[in-house]
mmCIF file of the N, C-alpha and C atoms, coordinates in Angstrom:
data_MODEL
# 
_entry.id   MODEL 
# 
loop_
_atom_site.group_PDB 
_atom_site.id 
_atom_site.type_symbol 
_atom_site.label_atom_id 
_atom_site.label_alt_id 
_atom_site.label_comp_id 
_atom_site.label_asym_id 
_atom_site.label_entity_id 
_atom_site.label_seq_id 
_atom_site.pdbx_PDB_ins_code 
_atom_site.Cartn_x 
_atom_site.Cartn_y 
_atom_site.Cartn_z 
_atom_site.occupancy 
_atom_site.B_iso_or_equiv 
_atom_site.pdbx_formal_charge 
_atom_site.auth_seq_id 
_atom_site.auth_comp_id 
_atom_site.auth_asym_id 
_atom_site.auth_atom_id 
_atom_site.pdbx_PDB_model_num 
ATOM 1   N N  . UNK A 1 1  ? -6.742  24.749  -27.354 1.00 0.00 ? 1  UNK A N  1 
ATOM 2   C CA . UNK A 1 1  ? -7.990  24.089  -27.026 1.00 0.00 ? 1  UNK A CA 1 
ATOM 3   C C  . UNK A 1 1  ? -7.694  23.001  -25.976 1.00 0.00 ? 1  UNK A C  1 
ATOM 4   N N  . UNK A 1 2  ? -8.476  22.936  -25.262 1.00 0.00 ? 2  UNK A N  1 
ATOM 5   C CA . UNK A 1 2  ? -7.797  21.896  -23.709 1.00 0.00 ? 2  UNK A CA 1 
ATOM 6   C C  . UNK A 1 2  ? -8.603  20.250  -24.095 1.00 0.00 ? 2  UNK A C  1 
ATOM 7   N N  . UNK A 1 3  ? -7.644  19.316  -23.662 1.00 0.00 ? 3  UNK A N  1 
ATOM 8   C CA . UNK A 1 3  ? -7.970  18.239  -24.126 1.00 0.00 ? 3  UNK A CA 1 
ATOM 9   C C  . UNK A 1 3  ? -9.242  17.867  -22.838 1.00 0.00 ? 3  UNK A C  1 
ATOM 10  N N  . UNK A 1 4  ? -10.023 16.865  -23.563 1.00 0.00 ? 4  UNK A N  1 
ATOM 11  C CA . UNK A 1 4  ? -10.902 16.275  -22.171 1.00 0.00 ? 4  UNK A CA 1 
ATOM 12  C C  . UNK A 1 4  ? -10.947 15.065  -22.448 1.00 0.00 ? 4  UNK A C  1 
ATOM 13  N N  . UNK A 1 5  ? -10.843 14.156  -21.255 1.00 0.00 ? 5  UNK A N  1 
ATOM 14  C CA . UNK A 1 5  ? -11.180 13.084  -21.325 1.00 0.00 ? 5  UNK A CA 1 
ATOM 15  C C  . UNK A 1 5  ? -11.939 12.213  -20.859 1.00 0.00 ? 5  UNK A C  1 
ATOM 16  N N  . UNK A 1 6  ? -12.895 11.415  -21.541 1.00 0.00 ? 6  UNK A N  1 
ATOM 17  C CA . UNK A 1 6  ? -14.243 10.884  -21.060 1.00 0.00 ? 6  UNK A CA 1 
ATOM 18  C C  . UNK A 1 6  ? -14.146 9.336   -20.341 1.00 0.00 ? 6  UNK A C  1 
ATOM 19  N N  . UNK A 1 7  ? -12.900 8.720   -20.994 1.00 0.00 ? 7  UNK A N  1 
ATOM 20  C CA . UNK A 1 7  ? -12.496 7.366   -20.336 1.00 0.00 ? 7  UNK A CA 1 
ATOM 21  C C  . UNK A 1 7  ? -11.641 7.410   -20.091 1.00 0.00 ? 7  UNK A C  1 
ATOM 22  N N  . UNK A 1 8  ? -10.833 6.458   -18.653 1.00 0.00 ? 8  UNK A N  1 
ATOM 23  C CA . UNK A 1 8  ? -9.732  6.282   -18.463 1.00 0.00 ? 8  UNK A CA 1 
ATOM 24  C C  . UNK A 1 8  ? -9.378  4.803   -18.135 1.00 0.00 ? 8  UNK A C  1 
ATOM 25  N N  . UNK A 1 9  ? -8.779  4.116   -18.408 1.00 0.00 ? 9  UNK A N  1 
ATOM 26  C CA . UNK A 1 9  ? -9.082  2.567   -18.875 1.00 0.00 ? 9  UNK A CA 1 
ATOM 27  C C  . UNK A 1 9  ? -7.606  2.365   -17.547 1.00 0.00 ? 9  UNK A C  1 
ATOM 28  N N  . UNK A 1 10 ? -7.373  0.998   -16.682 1.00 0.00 ? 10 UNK A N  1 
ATOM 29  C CA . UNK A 1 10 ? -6.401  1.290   -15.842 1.00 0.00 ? 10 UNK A CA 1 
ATOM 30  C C  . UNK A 1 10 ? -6.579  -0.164  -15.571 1.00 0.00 ? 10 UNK A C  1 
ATOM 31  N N  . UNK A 1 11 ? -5.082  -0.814  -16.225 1.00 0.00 ? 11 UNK A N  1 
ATOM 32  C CA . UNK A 1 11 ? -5.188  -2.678  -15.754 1.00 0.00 ? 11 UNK A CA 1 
ATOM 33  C C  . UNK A 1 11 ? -3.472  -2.770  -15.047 1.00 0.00 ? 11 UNK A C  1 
ATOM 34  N N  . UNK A 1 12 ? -4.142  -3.291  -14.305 1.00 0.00 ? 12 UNK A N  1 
ATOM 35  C CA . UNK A 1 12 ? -2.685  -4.015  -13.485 1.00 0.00 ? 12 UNK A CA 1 
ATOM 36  C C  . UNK A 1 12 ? -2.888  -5.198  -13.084 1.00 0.00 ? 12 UNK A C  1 
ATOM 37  N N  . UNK A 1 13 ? -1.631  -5.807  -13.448 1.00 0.00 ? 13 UNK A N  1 
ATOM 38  C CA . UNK A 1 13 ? -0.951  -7.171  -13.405 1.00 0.00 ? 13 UNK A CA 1 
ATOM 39  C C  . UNK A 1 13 ? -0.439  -7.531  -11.962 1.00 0.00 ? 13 UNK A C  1 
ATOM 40  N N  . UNK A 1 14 ? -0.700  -8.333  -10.983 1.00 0.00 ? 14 UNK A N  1 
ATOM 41  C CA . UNK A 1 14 ? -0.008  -8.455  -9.824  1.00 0.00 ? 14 UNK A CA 1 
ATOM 42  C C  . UNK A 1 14 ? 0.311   -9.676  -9.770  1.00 0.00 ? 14 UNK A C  1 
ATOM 43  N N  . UNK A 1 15 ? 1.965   -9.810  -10.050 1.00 0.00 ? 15 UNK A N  1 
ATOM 44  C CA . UNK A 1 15 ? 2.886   -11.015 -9.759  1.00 0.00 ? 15 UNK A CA 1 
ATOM 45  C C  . UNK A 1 15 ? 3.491   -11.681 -8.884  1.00 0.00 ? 15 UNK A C  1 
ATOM 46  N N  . UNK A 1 16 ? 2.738   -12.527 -7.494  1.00 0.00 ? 16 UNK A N  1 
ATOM 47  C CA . UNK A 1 16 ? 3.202   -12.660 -6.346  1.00 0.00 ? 16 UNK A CA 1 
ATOM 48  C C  . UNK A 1 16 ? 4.400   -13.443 -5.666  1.00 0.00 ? 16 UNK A C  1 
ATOM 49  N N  . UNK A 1 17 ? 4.855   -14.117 -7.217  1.00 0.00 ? 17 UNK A N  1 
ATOM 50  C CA . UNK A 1 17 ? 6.344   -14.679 -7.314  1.00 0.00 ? 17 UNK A CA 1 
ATOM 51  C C  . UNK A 1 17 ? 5.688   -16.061 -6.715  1.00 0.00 ? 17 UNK A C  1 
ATOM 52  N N  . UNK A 1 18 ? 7.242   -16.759 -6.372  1.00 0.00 ? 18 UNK A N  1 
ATOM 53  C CA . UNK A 1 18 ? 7.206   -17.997 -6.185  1.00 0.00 ? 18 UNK A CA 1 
ATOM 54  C C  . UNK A 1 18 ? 6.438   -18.413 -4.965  1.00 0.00 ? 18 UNK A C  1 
ATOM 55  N N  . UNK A 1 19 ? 5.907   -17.780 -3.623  1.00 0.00 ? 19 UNK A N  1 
ATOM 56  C CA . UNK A 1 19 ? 5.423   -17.762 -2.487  1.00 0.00 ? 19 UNK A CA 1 
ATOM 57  C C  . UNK A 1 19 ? 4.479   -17.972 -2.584  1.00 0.00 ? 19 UNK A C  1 
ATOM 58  N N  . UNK A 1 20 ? 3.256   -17.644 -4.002  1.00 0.00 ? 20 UNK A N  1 
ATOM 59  C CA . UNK A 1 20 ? 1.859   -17.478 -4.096  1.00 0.00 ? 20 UNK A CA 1 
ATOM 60  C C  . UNK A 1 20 ? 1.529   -18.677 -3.498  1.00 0.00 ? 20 UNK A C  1 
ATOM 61  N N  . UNK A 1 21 ? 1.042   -19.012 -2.522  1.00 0.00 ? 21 UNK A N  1 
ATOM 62  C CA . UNK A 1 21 ? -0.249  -20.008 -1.560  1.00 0.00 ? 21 UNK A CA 1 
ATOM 63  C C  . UNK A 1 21 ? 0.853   -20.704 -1.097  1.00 0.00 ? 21 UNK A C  1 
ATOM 64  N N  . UNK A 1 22 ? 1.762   -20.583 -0.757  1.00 0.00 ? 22 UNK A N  1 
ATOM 65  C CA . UNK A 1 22 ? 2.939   -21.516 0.347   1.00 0.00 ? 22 UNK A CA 1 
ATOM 66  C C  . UNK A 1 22 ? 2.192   -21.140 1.270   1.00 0.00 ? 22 UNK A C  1 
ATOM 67  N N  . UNK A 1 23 ? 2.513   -21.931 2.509   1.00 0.00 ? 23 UNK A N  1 
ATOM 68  C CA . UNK A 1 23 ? 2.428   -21.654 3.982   1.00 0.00 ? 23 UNK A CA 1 
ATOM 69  C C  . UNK A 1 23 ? 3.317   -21.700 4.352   1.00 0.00 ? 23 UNK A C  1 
ATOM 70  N N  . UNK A 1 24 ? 4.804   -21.938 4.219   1.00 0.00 ? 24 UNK A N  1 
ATOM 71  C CA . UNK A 1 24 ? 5.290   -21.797 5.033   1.00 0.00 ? 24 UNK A CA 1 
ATOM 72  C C  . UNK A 1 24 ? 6.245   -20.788 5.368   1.00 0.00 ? 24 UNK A C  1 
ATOM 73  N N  . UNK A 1 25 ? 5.524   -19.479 4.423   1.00 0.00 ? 25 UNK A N  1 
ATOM 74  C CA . UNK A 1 25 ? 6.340   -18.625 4.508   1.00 0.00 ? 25 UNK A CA 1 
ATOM 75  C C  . UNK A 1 25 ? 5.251   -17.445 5.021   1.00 0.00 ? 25 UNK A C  1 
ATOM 76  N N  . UNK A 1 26 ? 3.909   -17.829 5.758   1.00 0.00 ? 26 UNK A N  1 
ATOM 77  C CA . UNK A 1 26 ? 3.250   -16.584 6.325   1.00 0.00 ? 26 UNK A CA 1 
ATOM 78  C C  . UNK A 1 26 ? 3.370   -16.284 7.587   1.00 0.00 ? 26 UNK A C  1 
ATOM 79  N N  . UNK A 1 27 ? 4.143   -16.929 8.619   1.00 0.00 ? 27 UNK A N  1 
ATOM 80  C CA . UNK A 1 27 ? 4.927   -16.220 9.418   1.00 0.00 ? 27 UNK A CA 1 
ATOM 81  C C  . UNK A 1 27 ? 5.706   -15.227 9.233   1.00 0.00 ? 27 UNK A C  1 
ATOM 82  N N  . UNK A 1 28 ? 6.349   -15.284 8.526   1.00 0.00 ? 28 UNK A N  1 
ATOM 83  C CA . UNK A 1 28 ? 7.218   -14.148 8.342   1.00 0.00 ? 28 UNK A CA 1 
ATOM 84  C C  . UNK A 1 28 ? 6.660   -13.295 7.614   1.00 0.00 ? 28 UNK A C  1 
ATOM 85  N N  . UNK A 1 29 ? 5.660   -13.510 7.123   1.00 0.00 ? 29 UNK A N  1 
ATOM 86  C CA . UNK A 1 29 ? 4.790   -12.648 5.838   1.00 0.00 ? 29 UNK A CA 1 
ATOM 87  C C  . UNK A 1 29 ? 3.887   -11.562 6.649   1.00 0.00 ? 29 UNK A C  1 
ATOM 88  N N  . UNK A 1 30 ? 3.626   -12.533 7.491   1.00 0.00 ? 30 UNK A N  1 
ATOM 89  C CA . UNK A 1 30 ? 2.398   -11.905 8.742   1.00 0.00 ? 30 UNK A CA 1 
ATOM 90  C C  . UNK A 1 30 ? 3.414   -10.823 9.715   1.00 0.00 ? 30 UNK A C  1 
ATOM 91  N N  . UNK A 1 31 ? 4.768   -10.992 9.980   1.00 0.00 ? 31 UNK A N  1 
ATOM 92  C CA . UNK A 1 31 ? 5.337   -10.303 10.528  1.00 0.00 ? 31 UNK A CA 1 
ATOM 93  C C  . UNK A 1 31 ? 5.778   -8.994  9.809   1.00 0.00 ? 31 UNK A C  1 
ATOM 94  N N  . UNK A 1 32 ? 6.133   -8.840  8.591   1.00 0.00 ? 32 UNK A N  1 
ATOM 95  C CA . UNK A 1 32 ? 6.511   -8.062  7.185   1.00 0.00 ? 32 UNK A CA 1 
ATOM 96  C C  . UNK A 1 32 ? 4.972   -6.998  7.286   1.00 0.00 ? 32 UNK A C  1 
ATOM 97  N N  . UNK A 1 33 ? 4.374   -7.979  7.497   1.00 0.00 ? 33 UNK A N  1 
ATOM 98  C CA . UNK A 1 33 ? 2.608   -6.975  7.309   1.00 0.00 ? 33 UNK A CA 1 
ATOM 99  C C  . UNK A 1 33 ? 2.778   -6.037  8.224   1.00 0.00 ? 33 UNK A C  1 
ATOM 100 N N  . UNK A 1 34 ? 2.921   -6.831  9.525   1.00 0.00 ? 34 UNK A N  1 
ATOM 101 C CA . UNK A 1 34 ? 2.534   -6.131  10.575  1.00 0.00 ? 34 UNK A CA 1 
ATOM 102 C C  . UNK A 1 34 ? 3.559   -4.833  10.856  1.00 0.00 ? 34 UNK A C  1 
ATOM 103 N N  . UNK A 1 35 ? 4.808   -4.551  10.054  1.00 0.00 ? 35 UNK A N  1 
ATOM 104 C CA . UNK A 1 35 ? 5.748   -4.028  10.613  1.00 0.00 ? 35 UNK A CA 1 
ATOM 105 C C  . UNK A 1 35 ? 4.880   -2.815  9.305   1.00 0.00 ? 35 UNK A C  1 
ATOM 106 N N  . UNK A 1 36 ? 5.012   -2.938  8.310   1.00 0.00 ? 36 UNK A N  1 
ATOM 107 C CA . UNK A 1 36 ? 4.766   -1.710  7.274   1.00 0.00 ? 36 UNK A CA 1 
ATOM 108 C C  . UNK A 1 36 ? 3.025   -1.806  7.407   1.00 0.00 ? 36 UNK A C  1 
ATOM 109 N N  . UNK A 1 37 ? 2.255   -1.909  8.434   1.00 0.00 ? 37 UNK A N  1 
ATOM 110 C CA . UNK A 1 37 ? 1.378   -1.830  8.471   1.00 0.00 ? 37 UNK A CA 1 
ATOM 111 C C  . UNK A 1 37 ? 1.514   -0.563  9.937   1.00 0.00 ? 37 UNK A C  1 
ATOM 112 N N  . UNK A 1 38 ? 2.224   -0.886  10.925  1.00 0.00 ? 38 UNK A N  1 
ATOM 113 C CA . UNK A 1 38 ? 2.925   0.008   12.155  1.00 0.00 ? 38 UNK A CA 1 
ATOM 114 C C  . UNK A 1 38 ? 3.586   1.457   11.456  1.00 0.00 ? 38 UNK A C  1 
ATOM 115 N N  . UNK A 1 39 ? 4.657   1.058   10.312  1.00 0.00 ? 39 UNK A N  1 
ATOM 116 C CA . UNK A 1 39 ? 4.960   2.379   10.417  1.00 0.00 ? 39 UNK A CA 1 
ATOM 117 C C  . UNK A 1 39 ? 3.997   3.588   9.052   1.00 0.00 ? 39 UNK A C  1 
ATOM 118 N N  . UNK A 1 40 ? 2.935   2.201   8.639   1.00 0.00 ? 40 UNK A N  1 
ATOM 119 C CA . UNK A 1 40 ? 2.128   3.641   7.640   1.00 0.00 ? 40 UNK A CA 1 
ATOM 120 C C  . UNK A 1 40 ? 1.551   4.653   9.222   1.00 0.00 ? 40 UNK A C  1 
ATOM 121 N N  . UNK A 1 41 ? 0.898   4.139   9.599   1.00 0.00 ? 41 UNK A N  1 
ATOM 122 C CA . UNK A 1 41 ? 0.034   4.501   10.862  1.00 0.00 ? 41 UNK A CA 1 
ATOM 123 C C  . UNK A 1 41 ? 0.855   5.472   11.380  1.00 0.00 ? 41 UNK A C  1 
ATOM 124 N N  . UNK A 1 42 ? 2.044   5.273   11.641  1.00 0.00 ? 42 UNK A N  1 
ATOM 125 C CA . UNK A 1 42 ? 2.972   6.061   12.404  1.00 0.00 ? 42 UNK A CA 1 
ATOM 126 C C  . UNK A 1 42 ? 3.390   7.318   11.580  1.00 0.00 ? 42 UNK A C  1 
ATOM 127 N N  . UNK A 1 43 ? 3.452   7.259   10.114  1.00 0.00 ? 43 UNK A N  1 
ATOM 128 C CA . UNK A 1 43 ? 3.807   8.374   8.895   1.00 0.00 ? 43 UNK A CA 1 
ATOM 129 C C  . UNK A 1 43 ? 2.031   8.963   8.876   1.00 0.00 ? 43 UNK A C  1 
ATOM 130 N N  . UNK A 1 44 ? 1.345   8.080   9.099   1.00 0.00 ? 44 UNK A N  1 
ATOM 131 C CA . UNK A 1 44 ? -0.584  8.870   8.603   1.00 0.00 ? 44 UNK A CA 1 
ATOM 132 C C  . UNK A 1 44 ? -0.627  9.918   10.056  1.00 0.00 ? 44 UNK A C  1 
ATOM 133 N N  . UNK A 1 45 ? -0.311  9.254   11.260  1.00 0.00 ? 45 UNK A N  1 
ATOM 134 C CA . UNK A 1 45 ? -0.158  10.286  12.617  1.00 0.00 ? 45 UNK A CA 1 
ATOM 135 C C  . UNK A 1 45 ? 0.081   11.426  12.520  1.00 0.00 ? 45 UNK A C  1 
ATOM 136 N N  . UNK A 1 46 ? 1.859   11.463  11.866  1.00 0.00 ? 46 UNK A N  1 
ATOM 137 C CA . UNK A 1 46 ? 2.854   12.536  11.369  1.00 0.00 ? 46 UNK A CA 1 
ATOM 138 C C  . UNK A 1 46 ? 2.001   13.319  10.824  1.00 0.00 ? 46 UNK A C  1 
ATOM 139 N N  . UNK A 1 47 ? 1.660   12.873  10.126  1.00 0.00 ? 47 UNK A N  1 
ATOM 140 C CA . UNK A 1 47 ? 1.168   13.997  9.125   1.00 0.00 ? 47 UNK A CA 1 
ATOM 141 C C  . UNK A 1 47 ? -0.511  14.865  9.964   1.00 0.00 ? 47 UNK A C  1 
ATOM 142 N N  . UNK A 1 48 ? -1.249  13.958  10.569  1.00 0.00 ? 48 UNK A N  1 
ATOM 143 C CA . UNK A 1 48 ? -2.233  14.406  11.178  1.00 0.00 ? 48 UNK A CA 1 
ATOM 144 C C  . UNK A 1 48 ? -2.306  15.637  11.897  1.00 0.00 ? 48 UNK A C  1 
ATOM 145 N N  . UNK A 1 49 ? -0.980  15.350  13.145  1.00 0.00 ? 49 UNK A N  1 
ATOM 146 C CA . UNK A 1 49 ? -0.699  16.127  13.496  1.00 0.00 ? 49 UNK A CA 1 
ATOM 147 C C  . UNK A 1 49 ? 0.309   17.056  13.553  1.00 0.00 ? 49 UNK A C  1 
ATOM 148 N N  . UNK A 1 50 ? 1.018   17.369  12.294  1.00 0.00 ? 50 UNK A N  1 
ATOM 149 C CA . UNK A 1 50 ? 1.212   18.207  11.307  1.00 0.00 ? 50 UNK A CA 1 
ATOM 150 C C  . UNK A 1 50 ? -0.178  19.259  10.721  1.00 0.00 ? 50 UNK A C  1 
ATOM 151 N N  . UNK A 1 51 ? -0.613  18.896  10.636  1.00 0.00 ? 51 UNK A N  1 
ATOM 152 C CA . UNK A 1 51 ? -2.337  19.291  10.103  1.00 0.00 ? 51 UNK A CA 1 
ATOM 153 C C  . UNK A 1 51 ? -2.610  20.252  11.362  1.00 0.00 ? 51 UNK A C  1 
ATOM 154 N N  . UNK A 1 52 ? -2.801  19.558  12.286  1.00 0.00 ? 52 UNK A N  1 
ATOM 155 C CA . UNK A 1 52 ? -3.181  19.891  13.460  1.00 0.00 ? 52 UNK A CA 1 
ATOM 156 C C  . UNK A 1 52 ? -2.781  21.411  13.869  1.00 0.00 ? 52 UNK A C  1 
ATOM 157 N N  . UNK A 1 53 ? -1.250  21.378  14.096  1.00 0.00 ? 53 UNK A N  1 
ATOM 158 C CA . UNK A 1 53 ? -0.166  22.565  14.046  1.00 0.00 ? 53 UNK A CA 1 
ATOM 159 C C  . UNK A 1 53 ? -0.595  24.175  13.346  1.00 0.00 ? 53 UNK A C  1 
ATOM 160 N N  . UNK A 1 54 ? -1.116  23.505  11.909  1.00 0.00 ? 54 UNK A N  1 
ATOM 161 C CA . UNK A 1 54 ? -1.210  24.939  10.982  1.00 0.00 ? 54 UNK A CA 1 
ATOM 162 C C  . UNK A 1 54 ? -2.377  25.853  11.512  1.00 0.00 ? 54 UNK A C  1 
# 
């Protein structure tokens, strides 16, 4: 008999360590962004045109 399920309940905890509201560490924070923000874009491309190909 196949199970079903009517709720799915989903909590997460996000622990931003000792940095939470410093400033003087969003230079480098802003740079960290910007770099894994470059290479999702660059892996979402890949794959686009991968897509593209088939």
């Amino acid at each position: 008999m196949p199970i079903e399920i009517k709720e799915l309940h989903i909590k997460i905890n996000l622990d931003e360590g000792p940095n939470r509201g410093a400033g003087a560490g969003d230079d480098q924070d802003s740079e960290g962004k910007e770099q894994l923000i470059s290479a999702c874009v660059e892996q979402v491309m890949g794959i686009l045109e991968r897509q593209k190909e088939r």
